[in-house]
N, CA, C and O atoms as a Tripos MOL2 file, in Angstrom:
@<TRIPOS>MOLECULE
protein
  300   299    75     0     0
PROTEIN
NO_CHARGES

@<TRIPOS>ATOM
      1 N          86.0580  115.6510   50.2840 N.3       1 UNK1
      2 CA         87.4510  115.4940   49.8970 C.3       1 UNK1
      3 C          88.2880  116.5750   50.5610 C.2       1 UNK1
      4 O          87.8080  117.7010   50.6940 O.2       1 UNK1
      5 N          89.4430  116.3090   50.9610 N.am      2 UNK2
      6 CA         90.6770  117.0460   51.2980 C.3       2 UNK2
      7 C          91.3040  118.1900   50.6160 C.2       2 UNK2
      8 O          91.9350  117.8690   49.6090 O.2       2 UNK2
      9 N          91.2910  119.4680   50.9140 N.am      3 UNK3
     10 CA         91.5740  120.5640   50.3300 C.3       3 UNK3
     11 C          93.0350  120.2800   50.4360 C.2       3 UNK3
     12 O          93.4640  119.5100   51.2940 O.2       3 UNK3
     13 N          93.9790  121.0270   49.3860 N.am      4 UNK4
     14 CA         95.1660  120.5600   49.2050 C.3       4 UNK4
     15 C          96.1390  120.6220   50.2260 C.2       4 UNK4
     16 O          97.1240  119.8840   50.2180 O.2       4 UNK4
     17 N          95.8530  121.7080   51.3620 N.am      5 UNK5
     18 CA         96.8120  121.6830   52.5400 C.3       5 UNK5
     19 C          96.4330  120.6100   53.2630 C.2       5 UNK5
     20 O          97.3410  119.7780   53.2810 O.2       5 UNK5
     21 N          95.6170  120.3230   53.7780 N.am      6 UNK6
     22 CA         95.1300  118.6320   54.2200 C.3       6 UNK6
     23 C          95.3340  117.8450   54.0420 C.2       6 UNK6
     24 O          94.9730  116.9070   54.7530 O.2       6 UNK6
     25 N          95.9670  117.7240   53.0950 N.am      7 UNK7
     26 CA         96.0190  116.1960   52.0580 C.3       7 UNK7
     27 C          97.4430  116.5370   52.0010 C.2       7 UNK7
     28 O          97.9870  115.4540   52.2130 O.2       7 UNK7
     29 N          98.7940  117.8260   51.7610 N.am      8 UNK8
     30 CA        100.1300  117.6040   52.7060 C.3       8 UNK8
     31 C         100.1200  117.1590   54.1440 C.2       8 UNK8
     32 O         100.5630  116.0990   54.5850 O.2       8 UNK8
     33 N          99.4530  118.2930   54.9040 N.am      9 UNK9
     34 CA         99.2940  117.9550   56.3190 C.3       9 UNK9
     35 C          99.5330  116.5500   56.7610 C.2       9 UNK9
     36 O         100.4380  116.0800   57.4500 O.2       9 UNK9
     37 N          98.3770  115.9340   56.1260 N.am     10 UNK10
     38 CA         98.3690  114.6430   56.4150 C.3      10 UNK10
     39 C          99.3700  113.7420   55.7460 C.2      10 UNK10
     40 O          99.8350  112.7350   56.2800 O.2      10 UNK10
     41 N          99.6200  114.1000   54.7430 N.am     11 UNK11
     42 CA        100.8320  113.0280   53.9810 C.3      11 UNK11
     43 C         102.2330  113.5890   55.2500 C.2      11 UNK11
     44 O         102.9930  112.6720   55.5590 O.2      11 UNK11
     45 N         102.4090  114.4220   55.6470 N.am     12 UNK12
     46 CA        103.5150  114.8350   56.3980 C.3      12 UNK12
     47 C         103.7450  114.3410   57.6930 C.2      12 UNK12
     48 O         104.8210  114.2000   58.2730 O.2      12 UNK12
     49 N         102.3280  114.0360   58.1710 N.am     13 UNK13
     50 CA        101.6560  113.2930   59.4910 C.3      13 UNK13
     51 C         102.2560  111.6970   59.0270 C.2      13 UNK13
     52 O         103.1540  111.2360   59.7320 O.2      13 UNK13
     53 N         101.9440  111.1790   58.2870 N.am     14 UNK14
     54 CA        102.0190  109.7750   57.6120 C.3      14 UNK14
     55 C         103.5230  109.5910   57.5330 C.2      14 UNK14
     56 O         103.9790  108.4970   57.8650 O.2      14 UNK14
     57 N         104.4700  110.7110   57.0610 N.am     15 UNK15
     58 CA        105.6860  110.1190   56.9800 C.3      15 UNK15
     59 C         106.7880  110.6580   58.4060 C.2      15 UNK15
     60 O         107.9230  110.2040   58.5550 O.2      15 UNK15
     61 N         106.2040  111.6000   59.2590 N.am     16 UNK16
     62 CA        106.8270  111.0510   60.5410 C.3      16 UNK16
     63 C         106.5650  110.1580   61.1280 C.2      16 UNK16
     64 O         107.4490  109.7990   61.9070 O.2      16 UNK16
     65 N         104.9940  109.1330   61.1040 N.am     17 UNK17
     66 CA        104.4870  108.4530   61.9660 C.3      17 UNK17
     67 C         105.6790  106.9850   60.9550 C.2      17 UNK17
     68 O         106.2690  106.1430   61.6320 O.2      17 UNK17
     69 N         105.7730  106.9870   59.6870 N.am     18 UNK18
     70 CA        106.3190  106.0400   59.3430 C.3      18 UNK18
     71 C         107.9670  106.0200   60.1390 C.2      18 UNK18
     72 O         108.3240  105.0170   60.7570 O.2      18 UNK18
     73 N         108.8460  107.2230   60.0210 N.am     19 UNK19
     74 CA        110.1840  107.2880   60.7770 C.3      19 UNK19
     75 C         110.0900  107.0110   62.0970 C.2      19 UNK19
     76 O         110.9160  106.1970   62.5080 O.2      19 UNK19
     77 N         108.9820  107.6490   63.2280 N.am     20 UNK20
     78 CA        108.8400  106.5870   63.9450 C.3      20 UNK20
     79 C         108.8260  105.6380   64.3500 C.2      20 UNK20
     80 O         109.2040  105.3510   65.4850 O.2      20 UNK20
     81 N         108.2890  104.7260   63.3520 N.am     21 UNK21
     82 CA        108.1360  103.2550   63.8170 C.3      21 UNK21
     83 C         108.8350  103.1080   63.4370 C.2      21 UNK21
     84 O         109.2830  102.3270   64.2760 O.2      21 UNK21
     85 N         110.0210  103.1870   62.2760 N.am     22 UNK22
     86 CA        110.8800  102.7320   61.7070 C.3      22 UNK22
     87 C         112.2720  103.1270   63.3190 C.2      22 UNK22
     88 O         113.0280  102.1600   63.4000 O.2      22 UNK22
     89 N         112.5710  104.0740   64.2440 N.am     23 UNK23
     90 CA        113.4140  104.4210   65.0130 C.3      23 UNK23
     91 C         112.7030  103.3960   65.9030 C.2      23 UNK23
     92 O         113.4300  102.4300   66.1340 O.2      23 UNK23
     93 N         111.6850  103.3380   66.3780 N.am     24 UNK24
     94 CA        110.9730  102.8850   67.4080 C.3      24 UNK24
     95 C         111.7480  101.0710   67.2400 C.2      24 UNK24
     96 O         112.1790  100.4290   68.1970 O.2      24 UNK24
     97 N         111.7380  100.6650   66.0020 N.am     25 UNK25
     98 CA        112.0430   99.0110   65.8630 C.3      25 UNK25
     99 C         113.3040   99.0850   66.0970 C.2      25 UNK25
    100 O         113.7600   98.3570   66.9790 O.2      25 UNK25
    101 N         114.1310   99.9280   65.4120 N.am     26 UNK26
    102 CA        115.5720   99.8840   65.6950 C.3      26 UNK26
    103 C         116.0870  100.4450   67.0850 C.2      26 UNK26
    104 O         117.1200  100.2310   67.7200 O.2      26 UNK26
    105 N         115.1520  101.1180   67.2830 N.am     27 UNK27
    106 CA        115.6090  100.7920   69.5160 C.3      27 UNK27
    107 C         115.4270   99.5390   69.9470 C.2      27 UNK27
    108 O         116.1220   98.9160   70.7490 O.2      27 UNK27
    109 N         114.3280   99.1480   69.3020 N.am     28 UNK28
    110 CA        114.3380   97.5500   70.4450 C.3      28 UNK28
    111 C         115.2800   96.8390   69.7660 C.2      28 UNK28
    112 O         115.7860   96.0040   70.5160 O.2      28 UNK28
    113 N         115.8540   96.8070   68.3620 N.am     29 UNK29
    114 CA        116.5090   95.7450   68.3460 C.3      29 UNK29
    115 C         117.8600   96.0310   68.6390 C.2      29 UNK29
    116 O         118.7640   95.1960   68.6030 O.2      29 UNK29
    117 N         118.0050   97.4150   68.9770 N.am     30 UNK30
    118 CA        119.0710   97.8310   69.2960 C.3      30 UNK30
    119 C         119.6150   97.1190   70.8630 C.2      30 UNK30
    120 O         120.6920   96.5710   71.0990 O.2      30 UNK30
    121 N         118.3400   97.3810   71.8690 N.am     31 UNK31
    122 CA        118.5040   96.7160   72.8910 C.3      31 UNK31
    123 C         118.4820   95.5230   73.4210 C.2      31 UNK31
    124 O         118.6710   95.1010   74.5620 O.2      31 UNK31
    125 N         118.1260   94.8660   72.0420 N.am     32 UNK32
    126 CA        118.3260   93.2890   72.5470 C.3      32 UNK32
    127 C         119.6010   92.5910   71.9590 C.2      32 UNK32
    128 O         119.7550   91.3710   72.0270 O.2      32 UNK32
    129 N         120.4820   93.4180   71.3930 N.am     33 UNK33
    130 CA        121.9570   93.7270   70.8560 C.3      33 UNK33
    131 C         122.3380   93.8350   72.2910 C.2      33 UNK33
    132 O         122.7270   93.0930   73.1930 O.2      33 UNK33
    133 N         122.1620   94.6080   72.1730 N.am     34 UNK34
    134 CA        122.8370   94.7530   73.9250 C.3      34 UNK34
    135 C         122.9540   94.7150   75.1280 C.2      34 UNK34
    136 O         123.6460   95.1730   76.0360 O.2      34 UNK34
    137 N         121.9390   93.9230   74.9040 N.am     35 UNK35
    138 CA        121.5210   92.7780   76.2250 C.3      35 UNK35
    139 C         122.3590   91.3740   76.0450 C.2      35 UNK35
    140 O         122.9820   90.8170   76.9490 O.2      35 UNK35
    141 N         122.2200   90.8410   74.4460 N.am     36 UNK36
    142 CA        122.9340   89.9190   74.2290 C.3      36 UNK36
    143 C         124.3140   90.1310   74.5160 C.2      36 UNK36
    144 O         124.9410   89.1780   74.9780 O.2      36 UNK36
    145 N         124.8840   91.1940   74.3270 N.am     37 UNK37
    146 CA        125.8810   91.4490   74.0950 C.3      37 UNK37
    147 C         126.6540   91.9360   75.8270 C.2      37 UNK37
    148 O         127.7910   91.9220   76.2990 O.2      37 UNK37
    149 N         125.7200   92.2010   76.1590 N.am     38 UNK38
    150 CA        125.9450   92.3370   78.2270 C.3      38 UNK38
    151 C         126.4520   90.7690   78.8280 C.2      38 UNK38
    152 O         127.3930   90.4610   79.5600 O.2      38 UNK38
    153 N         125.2820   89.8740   78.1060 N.am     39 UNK39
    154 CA        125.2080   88.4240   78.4650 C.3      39 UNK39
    155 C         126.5310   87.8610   78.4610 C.2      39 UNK39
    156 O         127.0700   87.3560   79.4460 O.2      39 UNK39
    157 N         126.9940   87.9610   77.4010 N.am     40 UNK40
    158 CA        128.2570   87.6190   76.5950 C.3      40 UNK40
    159 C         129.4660   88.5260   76.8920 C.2      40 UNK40
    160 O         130.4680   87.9800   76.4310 O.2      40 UNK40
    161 N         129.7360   89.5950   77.4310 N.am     41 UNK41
    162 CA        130.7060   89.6500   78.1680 C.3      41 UNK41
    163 C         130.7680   90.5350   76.9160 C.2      41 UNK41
    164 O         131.8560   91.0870   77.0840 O.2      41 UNK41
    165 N         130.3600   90.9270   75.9700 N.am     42 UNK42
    166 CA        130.9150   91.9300   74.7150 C.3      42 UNK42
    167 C         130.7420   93.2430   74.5810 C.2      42 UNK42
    168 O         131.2080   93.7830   73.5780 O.2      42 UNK42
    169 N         129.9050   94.1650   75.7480 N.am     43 UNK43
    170 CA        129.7370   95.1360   75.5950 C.3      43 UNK43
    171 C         130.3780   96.3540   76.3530 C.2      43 UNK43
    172 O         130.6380   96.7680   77.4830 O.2      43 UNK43
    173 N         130.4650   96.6490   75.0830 N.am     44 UNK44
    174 CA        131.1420   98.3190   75.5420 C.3      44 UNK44
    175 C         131.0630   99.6010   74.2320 C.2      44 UNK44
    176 O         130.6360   99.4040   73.0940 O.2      44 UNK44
    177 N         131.6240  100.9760   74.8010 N.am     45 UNK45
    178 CA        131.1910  102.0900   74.3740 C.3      45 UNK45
    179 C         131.3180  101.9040   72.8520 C.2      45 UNK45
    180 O         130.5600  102.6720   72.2610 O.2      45 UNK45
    181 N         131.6940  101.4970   72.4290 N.am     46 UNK46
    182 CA        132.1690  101.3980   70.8070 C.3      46 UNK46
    183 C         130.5230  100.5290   69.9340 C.2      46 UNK46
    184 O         129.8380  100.8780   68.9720 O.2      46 UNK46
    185 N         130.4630   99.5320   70.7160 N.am     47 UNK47
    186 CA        128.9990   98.8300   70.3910 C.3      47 UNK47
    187 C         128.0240   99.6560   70.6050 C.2      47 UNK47
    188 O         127.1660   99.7740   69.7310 O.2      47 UNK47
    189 N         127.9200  100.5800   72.0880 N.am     48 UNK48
    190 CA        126.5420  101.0710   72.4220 C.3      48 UNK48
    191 C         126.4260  101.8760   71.1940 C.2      48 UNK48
    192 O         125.4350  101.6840   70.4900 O.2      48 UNK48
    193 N         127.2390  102.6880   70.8630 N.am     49 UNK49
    194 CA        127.2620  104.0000   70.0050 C.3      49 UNK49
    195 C         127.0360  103.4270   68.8020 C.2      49 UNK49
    196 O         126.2150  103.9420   68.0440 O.2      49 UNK49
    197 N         127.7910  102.1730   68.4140 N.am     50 UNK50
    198 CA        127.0390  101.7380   66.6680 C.3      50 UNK50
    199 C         125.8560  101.2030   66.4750 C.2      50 UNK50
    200 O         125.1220  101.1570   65.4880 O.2      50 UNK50
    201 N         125.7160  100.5760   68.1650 N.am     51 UNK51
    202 CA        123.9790   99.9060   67.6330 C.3      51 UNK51
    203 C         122.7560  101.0100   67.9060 C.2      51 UNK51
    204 O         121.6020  100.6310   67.7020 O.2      51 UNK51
    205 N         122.9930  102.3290   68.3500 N.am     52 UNK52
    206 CA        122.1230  103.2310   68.3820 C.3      52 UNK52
    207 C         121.2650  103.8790   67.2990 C.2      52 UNK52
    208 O         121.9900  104.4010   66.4520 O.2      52 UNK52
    209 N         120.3850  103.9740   67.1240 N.am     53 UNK53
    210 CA        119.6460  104.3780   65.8400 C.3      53 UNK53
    211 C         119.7880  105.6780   65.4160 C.2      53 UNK53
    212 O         119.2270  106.4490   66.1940 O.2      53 UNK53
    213 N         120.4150  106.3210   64.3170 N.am     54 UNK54
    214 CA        120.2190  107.4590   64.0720 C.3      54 UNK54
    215 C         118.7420  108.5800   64.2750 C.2      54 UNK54
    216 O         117.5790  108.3210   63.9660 O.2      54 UNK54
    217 N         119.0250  109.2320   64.5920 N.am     55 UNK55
    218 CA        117.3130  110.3280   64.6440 C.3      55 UNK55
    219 C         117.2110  110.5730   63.2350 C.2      55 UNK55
    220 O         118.1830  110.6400   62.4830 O.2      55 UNK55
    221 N         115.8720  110.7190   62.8560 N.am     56 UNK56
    222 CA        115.5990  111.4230   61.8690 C.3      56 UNK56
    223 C         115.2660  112.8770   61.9680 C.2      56 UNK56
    224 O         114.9220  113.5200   62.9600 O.2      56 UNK56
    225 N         115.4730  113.3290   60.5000 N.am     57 UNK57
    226 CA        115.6330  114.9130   60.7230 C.3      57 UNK57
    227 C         114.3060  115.4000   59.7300 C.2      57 UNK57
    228 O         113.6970  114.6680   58.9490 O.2      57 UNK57
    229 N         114.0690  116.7300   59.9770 N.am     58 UNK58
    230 CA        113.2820  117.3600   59.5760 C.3      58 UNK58
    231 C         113.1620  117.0520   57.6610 C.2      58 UNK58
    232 O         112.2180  117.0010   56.8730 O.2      58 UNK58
    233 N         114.6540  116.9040   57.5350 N.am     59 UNK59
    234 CA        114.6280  116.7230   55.5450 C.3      59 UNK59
    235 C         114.0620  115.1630   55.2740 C.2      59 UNK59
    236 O         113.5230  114.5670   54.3410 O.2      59 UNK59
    237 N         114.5190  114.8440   56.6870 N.am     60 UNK60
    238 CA        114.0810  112.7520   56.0160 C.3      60 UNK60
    239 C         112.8620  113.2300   56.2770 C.2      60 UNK60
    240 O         112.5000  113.5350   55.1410 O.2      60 UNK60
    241 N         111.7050  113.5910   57.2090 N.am     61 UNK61
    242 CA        110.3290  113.9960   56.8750 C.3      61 UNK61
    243 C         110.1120  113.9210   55.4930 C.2      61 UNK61
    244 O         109.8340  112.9270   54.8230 O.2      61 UNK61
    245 N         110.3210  115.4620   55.0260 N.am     62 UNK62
    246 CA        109.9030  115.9550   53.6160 C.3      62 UNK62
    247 C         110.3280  114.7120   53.0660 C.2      62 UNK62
    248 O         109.5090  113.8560   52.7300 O.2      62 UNK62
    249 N         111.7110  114.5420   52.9400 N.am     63 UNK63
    250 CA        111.7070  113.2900   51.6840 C.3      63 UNK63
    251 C         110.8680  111.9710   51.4170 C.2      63 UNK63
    252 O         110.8320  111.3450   50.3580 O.2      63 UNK63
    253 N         110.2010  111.6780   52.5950 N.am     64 UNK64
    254 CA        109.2750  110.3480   53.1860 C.3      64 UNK64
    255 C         108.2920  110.8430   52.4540 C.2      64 UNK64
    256 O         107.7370  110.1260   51.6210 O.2      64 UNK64
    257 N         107.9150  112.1680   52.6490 N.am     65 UNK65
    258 CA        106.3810  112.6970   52.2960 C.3      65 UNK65
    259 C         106.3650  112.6460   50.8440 C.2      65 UNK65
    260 O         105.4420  112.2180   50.1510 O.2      65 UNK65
    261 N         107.3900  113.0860   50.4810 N.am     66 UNK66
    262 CA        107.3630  113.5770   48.8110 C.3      66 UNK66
    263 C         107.3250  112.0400   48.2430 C.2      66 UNK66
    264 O         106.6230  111.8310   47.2540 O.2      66 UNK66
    265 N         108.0110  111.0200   48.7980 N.am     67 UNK67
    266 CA        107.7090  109.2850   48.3710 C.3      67 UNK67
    267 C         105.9340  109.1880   48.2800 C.2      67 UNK67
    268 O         105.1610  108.8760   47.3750 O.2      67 UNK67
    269 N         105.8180  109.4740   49.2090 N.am     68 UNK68
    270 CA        104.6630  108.9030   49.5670 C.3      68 UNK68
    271 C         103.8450  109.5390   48.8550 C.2      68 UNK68
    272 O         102.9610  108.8090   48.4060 O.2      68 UNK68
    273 N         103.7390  111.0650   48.4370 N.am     69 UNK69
    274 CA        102.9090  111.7810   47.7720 C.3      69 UNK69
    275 C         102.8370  111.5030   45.6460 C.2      69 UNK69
    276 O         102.0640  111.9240   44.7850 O.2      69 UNK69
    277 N         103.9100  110.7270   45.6090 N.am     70 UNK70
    278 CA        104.2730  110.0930   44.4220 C.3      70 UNK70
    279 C         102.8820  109.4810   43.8010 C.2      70 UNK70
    280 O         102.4010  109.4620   42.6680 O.2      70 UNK70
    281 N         102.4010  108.9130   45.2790 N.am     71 UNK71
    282 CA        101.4600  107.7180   45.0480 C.3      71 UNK71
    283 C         100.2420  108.7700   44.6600 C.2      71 UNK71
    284 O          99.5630  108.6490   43.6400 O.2      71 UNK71
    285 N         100.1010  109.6660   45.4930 N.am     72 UNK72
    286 CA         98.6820  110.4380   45.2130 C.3      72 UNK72
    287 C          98.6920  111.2900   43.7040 C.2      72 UNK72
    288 O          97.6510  111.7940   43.2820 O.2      72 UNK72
    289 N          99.9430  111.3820   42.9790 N.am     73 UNK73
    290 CA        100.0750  112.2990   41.9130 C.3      73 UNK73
    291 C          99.4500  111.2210   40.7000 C.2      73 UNK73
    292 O          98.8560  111.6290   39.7020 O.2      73 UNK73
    293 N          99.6790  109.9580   40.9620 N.am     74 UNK74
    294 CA         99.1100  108.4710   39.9820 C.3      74 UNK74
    295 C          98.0460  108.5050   39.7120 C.2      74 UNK74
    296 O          97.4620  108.7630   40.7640 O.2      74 UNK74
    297 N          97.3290  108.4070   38.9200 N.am     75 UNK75
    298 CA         96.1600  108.0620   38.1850 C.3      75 UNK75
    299 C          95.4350  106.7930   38.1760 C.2      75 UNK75
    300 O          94.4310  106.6610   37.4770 O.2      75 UNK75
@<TRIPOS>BOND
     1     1     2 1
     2     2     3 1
     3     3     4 2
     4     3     5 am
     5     5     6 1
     6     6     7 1
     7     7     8 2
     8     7     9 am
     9     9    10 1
    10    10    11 1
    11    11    12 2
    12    11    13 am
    13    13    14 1
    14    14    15 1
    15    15    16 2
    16    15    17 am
    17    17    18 1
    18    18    19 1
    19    19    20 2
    20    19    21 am
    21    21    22 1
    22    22    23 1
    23    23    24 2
    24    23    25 am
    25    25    26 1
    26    26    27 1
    27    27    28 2
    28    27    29 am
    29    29    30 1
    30    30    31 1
    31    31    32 2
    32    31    33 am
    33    33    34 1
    34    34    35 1
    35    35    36 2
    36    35    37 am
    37    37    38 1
    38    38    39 1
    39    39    40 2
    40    39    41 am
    41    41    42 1
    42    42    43 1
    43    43    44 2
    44    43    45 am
    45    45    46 1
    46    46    47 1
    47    47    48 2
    48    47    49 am
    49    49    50 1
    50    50    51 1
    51    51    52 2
    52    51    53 am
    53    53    54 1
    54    54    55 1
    55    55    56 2
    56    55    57 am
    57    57    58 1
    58    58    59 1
    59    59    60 2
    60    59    61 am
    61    61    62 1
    62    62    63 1
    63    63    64 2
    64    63    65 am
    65    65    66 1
    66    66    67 1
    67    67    68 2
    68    67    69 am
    69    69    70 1
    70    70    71 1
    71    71    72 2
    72    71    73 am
    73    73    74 1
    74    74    75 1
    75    75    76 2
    76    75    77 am
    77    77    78 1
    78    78    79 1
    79    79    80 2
    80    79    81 am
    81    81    82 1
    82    82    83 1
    83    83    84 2
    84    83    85 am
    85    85    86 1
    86    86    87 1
    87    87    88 2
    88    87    89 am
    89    89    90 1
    90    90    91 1
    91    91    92 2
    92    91    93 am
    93    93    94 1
    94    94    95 1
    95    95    96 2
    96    95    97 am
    97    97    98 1
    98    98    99 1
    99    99   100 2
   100    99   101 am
   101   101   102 1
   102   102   103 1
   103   103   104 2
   104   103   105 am
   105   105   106 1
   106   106   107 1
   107   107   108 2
   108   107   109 am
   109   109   110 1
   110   110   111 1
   111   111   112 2
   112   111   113 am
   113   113   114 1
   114   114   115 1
   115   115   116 2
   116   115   117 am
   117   117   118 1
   118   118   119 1
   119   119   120 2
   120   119   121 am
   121   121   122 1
   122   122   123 1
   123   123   124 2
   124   123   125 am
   125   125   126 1
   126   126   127 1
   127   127   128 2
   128   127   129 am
   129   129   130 1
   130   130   131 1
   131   131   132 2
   132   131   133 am
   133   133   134 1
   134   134   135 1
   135   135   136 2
   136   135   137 am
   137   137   138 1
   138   138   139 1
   139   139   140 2
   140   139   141 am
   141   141   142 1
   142   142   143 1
   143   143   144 2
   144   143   145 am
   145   145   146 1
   146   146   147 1
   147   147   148 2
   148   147   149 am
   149   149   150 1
   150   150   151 1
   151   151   152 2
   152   151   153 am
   153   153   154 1
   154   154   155 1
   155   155   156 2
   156   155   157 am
   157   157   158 1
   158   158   159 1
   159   159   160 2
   160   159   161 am
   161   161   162 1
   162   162   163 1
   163   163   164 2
   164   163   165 am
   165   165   166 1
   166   166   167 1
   167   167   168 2
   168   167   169 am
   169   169   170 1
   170   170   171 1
   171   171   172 2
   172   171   173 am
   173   173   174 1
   174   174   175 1
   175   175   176 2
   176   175   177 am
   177   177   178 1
   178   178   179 1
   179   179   180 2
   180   179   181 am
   181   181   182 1
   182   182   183 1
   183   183   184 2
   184   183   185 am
   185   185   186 1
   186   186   187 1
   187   187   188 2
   188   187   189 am
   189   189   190 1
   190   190   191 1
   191   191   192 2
   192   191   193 am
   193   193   194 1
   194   194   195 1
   195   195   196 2
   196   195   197 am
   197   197   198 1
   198   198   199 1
   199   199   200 2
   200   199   201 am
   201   201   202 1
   202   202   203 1
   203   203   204 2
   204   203   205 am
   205   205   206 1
   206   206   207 1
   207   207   208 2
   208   207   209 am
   209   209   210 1
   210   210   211 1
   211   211   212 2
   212   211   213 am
   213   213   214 1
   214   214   215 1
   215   215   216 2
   216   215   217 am
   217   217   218 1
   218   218   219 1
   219   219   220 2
   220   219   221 am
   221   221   222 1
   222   222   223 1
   223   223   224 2
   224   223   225 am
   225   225   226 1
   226   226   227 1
   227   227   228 2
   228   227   229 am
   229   229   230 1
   230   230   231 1
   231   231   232 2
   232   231   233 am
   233   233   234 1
   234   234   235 1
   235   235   236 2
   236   235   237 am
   237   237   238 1
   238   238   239 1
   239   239   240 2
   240   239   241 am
   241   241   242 1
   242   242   243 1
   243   243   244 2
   244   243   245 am
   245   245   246 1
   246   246   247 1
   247   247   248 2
   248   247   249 am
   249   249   250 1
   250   250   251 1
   251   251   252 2
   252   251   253 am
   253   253   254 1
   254   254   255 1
   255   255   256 2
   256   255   257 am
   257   257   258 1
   258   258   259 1
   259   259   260 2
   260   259   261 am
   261   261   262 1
   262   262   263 1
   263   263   264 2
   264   263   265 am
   265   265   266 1
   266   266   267 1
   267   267   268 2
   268   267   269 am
   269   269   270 1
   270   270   271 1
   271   271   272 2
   272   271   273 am
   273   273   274 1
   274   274   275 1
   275   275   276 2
   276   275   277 am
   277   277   278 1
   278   278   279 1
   279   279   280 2
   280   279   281 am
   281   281   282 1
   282   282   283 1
   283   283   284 2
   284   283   285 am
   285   285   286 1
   286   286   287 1
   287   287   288 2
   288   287   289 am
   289   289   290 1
   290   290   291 1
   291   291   292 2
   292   291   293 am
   293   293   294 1
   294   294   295 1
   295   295   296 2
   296   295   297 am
   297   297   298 1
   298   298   299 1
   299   299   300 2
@<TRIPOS>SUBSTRUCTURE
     1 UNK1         2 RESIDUE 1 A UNK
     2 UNK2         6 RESIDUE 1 A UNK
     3 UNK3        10 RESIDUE 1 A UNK
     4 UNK4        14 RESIDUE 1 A UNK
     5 UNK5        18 RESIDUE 1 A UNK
     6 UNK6        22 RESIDUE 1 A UNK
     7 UNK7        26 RESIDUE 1 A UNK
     8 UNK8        30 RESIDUE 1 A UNK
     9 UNK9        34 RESIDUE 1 A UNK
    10 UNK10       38 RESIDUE 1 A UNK
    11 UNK11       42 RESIDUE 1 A UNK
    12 UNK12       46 RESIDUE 1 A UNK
    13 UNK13       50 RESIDUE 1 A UNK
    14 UNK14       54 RESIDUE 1 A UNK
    15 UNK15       58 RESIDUE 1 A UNK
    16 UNK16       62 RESIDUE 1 A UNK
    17 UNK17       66 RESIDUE 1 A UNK
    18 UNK18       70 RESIDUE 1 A UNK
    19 UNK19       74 RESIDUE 1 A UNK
    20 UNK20       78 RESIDUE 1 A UNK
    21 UNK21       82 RESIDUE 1 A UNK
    22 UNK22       86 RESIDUE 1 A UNK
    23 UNK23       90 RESIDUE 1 A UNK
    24 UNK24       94 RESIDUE 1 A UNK
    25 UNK25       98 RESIDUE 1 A UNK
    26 UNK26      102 RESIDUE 1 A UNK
    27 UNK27      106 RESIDUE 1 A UNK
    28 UNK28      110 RESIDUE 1 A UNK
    29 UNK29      114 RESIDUE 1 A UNK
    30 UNK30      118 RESIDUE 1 A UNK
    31 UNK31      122 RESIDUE 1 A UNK
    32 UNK32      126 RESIDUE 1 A UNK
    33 UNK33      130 RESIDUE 1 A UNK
    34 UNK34      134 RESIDUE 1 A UNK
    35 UNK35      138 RESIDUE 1 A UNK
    36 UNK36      142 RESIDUE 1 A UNK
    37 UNK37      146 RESIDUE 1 A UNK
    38 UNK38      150 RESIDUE 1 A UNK
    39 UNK39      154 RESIDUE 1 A UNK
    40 UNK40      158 RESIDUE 1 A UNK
    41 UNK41      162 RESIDUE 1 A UNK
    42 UNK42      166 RESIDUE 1 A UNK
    43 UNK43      170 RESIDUE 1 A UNK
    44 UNK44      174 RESIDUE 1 A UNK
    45 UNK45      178 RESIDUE 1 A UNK
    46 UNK46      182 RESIDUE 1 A UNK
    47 UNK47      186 RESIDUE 1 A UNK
    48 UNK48      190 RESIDUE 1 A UNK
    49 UNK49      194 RESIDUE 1 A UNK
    50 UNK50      198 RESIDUE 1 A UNK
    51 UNK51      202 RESIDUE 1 A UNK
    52 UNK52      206 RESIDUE 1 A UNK
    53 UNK53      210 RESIDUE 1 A UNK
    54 UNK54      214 RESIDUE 1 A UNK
    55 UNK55      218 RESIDUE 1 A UNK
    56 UNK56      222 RESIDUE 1 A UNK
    57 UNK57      226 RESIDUE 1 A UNK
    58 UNK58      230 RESIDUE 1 A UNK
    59 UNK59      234 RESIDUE 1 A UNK
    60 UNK60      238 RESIDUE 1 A UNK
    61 UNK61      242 RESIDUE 1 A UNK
    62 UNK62      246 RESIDUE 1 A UNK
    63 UNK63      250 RESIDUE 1 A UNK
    64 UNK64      254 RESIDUE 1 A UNK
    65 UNK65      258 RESIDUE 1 A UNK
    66 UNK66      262 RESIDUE 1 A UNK
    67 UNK67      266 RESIDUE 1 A UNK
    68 UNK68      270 RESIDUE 1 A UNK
    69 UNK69      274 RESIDUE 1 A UNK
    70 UNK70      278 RESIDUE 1 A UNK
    71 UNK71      282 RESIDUE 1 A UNK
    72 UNK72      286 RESIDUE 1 A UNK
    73 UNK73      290 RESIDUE 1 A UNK
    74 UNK74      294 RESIDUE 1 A UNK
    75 UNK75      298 RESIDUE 1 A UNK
């Protein structure tokens, strides 16, 4: 079993890899926004900038982790 820094470590590992994929989907669908939107004669600076995905930050980490660690505090 996982000594208690291990078992953050890894819950901390788990909730950047989750913001990842979560930025990672909203790029592509970001870019097929704006591909459609190239197609169609609709794009410009005002679109690129709203369909861009925010970054996540060091606090959305912790806060992902502390969700997720909810689960391990359960019985």
């Amino acid at each position: 079993m996982a000594n208690p820094y291990e078992l953050r470590f890894e819950i901390l590992k788990m909730a950047r890899e989750y913001l990842q994929d979560q930025t990672s989907t909203s790029e592509n669908h970001a870019e097929k926004a704006w591909d459609l939107a190239l197609e169609e004669g609709n794009a410009n600076m005002d679109l690129y900038y709203n369909l861009r995905p925010i970054a996540y930050s060091v606090n959305d980490i912790k806060k992902k982790a502390e969700e997720l660690y909810q689960f391990v505090e359960k019985k």
